[in-house]
C-alpha positions, 0 to 999 in steps of 0.5 A: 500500500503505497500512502503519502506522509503529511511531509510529503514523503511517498511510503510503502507499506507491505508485507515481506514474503521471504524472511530476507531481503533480496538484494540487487547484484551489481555484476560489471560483464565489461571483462567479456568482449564479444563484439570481436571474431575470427576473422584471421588465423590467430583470432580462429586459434583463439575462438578454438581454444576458448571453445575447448577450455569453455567444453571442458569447464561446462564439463567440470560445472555440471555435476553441479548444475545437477545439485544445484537443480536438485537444491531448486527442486527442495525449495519448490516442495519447501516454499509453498509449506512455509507460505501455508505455514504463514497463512495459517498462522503458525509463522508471522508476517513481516510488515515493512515500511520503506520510503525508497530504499530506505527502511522505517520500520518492521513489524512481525504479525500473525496471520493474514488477516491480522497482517492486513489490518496492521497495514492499514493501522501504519498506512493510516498513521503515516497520512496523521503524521504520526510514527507508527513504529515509535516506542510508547 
């Protein structure tokens, strides 16, 4: 639920899915060049031993693409028990408030419904002005 603050600042409050944070990895690909061939005999040599070497650590690699497909599989059969787990209240939901990036707030709830209504109780408080996650 995305709610304005009476100091103008745009807060979101919801519901966190996964006990963590996913994160953004920022990965620089510039060490790859790509755009350049075989277009003589040493660039042909190259491209053939970069595909040789690229077989064989594809080779190397796979057994643990295997484990880790197997790992992926666990966590299929894994994750909807823990979402029926949530739902049922038998884990908490994690309410947050964030503006952008910027973290104010958590709150562990029980239950879907009660989660909900915890959402509109911070959403609420934030359009008053008012600090939802203050200590009384």
């Amino acid at each position: 639920m995305l709610v304005s603050a009476l100091d103008g600042r745009a807060i979101e409050v919801r519901r966190r899915w996964l006990p963590w944070k996913p994160r953004l990895r920022d990965v620089d690909p510039g060490f790859v060049d790509l755009t350049g061939g075989a277009d003589d005999p040493v660039g042909f040599v190259v491209a053939l031993v970069l595909g040789l070497v690229a077989t064989v650590v594809l080779a190397a690699l796979l057994p643990f693409a295997v484990l880790a497909s197997e790992v992926l599989l666990v966590l299929a059969l894994v994750v909807p028990l823990l979402v029926l787990a949530r739902v049922f209240w038998m884990l908490p939901w994690i309410v947050e408030a964030t503006n952008g990036d910027t973290l104010l707030g958590i709150d562990k709830v029980r239950g879907w419904r009660d989660s909900s209504d915890r959402i509109r109780d911070i959403a609420a408080a934030y359009e008053r002005g008012q600090n939802p996650f203050a200590a009384v």
